[in-house]
GUROLO-176241 format. One record per residue (C-alpha): z, x, y; residue in three letters. Coordinates in steps of 0.1 Angstrom, whole numbers, padded with zeros to 4 digits, always signed. Layout:
BEGIN
ZXYala...
***
This chain:
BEGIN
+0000+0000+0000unk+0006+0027+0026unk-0020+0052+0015unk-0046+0016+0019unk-0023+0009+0057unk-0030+0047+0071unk-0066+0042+0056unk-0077+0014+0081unk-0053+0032+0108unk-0021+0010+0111unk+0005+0023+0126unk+0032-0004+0121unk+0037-0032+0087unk+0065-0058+0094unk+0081-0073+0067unk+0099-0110+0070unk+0124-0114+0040unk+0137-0152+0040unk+0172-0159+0020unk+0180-0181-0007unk+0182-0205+0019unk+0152-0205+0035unk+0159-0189+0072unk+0142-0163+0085unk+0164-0134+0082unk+0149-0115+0114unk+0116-0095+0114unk+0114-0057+0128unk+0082-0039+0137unk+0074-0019+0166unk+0106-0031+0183unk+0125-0051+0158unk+0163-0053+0172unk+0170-0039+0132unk+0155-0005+0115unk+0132-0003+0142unk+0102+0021+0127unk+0081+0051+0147unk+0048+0053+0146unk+0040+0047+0113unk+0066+0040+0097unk+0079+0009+0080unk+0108-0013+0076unk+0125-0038+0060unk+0152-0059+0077unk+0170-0090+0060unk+0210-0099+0053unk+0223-0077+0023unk+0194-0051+0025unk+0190-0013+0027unk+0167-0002+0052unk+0142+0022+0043unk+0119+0043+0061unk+0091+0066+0053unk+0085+0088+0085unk+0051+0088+0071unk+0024+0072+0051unk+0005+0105+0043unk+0035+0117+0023unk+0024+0113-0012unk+0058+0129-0024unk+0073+0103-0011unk+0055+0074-0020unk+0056+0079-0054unk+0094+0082-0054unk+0094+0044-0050unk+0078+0035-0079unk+0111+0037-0098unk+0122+0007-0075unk+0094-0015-0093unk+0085-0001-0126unk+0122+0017-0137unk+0117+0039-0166unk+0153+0057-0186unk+0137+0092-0204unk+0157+0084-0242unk+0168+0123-0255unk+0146+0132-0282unk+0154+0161-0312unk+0129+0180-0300unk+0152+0192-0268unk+0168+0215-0282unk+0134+0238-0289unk+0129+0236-0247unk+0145+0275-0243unk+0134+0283-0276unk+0110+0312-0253unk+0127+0323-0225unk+0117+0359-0214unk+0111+0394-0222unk+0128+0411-0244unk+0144+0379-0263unk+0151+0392-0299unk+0140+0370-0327unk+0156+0371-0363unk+0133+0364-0395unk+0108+0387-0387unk+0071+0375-0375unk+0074+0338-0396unk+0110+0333-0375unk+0091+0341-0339unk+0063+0319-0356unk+0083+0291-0361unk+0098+0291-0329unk+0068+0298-0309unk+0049+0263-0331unk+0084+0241-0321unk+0081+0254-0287unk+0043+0245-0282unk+0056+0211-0297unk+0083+0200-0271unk+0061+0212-0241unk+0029+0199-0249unk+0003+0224-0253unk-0014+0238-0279unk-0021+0276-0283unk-0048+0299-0303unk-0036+0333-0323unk-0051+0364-0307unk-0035+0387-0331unk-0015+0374-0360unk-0003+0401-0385unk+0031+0412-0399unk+0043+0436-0371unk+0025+0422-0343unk+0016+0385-0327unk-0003+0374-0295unk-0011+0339-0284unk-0029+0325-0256unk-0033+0290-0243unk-0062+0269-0263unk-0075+0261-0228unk-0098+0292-0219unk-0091+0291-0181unk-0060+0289-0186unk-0035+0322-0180unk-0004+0313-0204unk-0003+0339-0229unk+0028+0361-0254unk+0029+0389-0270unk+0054+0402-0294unk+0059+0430-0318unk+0088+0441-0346unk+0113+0462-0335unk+0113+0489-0366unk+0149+0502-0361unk+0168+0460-0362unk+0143+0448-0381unk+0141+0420-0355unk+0106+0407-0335unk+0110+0410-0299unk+0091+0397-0270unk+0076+0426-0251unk+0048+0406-0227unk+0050+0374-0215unk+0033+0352-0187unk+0051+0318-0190unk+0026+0297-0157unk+0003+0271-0176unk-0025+0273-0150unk-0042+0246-0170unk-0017+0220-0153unk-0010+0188-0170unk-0044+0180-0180unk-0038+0209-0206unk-0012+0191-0229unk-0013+0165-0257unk+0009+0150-0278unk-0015+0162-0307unk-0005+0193-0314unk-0022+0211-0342unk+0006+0234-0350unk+0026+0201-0359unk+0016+0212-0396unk+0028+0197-0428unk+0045+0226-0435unk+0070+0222-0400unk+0073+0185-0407unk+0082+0187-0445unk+0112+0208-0428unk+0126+0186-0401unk+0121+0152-0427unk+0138+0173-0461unk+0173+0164-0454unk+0160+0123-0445unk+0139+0124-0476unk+0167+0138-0508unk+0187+0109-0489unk+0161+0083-0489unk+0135+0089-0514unk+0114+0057-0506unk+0105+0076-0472unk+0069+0064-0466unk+0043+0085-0443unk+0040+0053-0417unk+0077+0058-0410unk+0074+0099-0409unk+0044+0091-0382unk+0067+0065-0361unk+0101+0083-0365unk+0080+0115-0348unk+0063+0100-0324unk+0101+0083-0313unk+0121+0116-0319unk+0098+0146-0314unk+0068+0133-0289unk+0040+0143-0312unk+0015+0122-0327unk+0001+0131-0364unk-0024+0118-0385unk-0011+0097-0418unk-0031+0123-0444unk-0004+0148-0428unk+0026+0132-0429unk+0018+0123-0465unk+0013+0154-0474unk+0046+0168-0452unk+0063+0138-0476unk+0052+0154-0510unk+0063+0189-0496unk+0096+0177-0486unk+0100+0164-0520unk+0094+0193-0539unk+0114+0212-0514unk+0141+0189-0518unk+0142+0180-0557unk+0122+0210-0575unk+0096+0207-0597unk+0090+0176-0617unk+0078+0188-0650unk+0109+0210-0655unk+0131+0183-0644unk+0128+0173-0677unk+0139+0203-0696unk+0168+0204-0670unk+0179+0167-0692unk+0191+0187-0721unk+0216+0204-0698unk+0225+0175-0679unk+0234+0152-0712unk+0251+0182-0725unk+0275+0183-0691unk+0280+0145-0695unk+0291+0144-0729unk+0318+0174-0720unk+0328+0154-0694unk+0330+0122-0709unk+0318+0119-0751unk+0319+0082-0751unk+0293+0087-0724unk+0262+0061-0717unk+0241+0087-0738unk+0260+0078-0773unk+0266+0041-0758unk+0230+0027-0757unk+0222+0045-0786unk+0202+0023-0811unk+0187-0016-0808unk+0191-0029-0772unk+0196-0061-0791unk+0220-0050-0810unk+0240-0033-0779unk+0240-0067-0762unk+0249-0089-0789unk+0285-0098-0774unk+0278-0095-0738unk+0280-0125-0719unk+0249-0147-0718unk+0246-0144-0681unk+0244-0105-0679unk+0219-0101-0707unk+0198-0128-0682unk+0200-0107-0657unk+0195-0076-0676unk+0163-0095-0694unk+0145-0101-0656unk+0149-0064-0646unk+0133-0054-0679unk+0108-0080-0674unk+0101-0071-0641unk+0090-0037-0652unk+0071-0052-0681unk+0048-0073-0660unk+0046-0049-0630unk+0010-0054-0619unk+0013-0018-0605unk+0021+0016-0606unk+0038+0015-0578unk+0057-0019-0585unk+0069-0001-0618unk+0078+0028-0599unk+0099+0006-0576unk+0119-0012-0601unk+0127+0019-0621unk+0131+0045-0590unk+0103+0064-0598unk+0103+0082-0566unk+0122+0110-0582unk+0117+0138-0602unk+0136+0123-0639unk+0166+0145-0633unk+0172+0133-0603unk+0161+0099-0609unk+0192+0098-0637unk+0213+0112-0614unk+0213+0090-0583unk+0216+0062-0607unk+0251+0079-0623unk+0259+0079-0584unk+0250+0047-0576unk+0272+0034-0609unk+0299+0060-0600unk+0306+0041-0563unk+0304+0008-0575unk+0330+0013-0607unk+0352+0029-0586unk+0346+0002-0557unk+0351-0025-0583unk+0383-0008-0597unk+0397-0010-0561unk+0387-0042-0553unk+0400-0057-0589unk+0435-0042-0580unk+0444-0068-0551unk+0431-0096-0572unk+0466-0115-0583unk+0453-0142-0602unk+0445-0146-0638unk+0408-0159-0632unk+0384-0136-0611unk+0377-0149-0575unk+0339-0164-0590unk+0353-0182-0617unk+0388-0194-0597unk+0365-0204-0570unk+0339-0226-0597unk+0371-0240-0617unk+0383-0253-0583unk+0353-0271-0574unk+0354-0290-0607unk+0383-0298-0604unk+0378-0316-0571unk+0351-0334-0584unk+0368-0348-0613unk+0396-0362-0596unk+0386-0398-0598unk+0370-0397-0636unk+0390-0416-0663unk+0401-0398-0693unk+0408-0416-0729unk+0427-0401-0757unk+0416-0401-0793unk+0441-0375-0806unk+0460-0341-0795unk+0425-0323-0786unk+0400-0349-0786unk+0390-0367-0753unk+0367-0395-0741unk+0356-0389-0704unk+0347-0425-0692unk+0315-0411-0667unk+0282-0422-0667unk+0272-0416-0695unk+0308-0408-0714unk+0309-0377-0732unk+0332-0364-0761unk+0355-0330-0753unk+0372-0309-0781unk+0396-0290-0762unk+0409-0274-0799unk+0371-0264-0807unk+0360-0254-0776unk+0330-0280-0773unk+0319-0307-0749unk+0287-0332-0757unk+0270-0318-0727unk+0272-0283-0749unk+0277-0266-0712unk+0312-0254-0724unk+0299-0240-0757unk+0270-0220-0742unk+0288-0204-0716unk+0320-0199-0726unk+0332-0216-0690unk+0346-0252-0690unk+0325-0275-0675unk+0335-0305-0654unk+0343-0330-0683unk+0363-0303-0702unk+0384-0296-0670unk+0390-0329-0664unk+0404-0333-0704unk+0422-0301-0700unk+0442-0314-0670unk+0449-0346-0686unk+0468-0333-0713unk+0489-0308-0695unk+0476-0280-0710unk+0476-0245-0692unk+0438-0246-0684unk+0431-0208-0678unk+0439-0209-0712unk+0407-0222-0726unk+0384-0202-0702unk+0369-0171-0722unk+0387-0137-0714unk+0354-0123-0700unk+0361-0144-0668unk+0398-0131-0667unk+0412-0105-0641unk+0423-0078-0674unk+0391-0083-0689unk+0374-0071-0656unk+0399-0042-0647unk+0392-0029-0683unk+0357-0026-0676unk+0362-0006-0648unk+0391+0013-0655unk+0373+0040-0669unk+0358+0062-0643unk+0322+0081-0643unk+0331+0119-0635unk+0308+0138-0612unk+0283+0163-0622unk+0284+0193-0601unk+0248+0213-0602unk+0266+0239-0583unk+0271+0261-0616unk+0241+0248-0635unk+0219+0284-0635unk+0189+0287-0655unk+0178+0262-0683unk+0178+0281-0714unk+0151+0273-0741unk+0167+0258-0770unk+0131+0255-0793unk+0126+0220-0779unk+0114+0210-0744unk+0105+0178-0734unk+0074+0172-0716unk+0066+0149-0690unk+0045+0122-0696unk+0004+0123-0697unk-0003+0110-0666unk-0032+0121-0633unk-0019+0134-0601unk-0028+0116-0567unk-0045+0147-0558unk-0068+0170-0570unk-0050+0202-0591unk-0064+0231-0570unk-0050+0217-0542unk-0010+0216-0553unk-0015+0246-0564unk-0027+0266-0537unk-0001+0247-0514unk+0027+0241-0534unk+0024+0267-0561unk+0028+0236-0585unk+0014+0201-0598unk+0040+0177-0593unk+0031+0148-0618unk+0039+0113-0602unk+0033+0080-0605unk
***
């Protein structure tokens, strides 16, 4: 507005601001009683307002200061702060040789936006110059032979490119460097996809790469993070050999044999639920819908460990949580036996003998509190009264947790998860030693070609 003002050559702009309630609150130009403005100059009078005044309109500086009145902006810190004084000057020492002055030299290109071109890049010596040819920005550094150390011996730190020189895609934002900063996000979360490495460093870092390379930077961070996958399966021998130390009646020796036969007296509702998850995996439509229900993301080892973890916490959160519980039925059951019980308030029981009942509903049924059995059947297939045996139950005066089966009881639940699952620490693990037999990984095709994991990653790790 001022640059368009001084353009058609005014020297004063008078601004009226009315109030809420509609009165002129007083005008000032030329000679406004209120911020009267100098040639040109502006102000703004009005009740409640600060005057302000721009001596004048030519003052670019200026002008652009006000557009954080109108469009306010808040910079959010990014990770990538820290590598700002990553160079500083002459002289700065760098430990790790030519890869550590590498390294910093890539992360400090990064955080300021510009990209740069190798001049000389050998084991004793590196010089970089600015990609932009006009541009002046250059650093050269060599080892120190006597520390060991790299040190900067020349270095001209003024981007004469300006701002038109940097981008947010930076070539030396490699798979290798991003595998790095995501290795610690991916051993937590092994379902890290490359969309989410793209989005979390465009929001943290300020660089923008393409998918290919943050799937790649994913499968880096992996093996980085949980070895090789084909000798995670000769690591299995060990692993089952520290579990049964730890614990002999261990899951290994547990689910031994017929599934069938393992979950012939389980409850009728977990071998349900057990039945889907298997069934799931069964009709997966997909590799990587199979892969999902059985967390395939991880090399074997690994995969059977973080499930040990996973049942680990929730024994030992069951365990705690089963100690408060002061009643004889668990919460679930306490909670569905209470429900019943309010429904069958108003039903009409008739006696035949000591433990046989006549519930007068619509239609009437016929309960055998001695046998356990109700016409519905409910009661027998579940081993839970249903409503007509709780309303029999309470008719004759009976203690009715009595006739509930003791896999809904509070005992039966803190033996279950009385036992705790040890840890297994890796920390002492060493070298797999070959005992005749190794187990080998399934058949299966890797995503990418072979002669590319294994110029890159020295290895073929075999997923699905």
């Amino acid at each position: 507005m001022f640059a368009v003002a001084d353009s058609i050559g005014l020297n004063c702009i008078e601004v009226t601001v009315v109030d809420s309630h509609g009165f002129d609150s007083g005008t000032s130009g030329c000679g406004g009683d209120v911020g009267a403005s100098t040639s040109k100059g502006i102000s703004f009078s009005g009740q409640g307002l600060v005057v302000h005044r721009l001596e004048s309109m030519g003052d670019v500086g200026k002008e652009d200061d006000l557009g954080a009145m109108f469009c306010p902006h808040q910079q959010r810190p990014r990770l990538s702060d820290a590598w700002k004084e990553l160079i500083k000057s002459v002289g700065q020492l760098f430990v790790g040789g030519s890869e550590g002055f590498r390294d910093a030299l890539r992360k400090y290109s990064i955080v300021h936006s510009f990209e740069f071109d190798f001049v000389k890049n050998e084991t004793e010596r590196v010089t970089a110059v600015c990609k932009v040819k006009s541009c002046k920005w250059n650093i050269h550094a060599r080892l120190d032979k006597v520390c060991g150390c790299f040190y900067i011996k020349r270095y001209y730190n003024v981007h004469s490119c300006g701002v038109a020189g940097h981008t947010t895609k930076n070539c030396h934002a490699n798979s290798t460097l991003i595998s790095q900063l995501i290795k610690d996000d991916v051993r937590d979360k092994s379902k890290k996809r490359p969309v989410d490495v793209v989005d979390d460093l465009k929001e943290y870092y300020g660089v923008d790469v393409s998918y290919n390379r943050a799937w790649l930077a994913v499968q880096k961070a992996k093996f980085s993070a949980f070895g090789d996958y084909s000798d995670s399966f000769n690591q299995l021998q060990w692993y089952r050999n520290v579990v049964l130390n730890l614990d002999p009646r261990s899951v290994f020796d547990v689910l031994k044999g017929n599934l069938r036969t393992a979950l012939a007296p389980t409850n009728v509702k977990y071998k349900e639920s057990l039945i889907r998850v298997f069934l799931k995996c069964a009709y997966a439509l997909t590799v990587a819908k199979f892969n999902q229900h059985m967390e395939r993301e991880l090399p074997v080892l690994d995969m059977v460990d973080r499930i040990r973890k996973k049942m680990m916490k929730l024994m030992c959160l069951r365990r705690e949580r089963a100690s408060k519980w002061e009643q004889v039925i668990c919460p679930y059951g306490e909670s569905r036996l209470e429900n019943l019980y309010d429904l069958v308030k108003t039903w009409k029981v008739i006696p035949s003998s000591a433990d046989i009942f006549e519930v007068d509903t619509d239609p009437s049924v016929c309960v055998d509190i001695g046998r356990r059995t109700c016409s519905c059947c409910w009661w027998q297939l579940n081993g839970f009264p249903c409503c007509h045996a709780v309303c029999a139950i309470k008719y004759s005066g009976k203690d009715l947790n009595l006739y509930v089966e003791r896999y809904f009881h509070v005992e039966s639940y803190r033996q279950v998860y009385s036992k705790p699952i040890y840890p297994v620490a890796s920390l002492l693990k060493g070298d797999v030693v070959d005992c005749g037999t190794s187990i080998l990984p399934p058949v299966d095709t890797p995503i990418w070609p072979n002669d590319y994991f294994k110029s890159h990653l020295g290895t073929i790790p075999m997923m699905k």
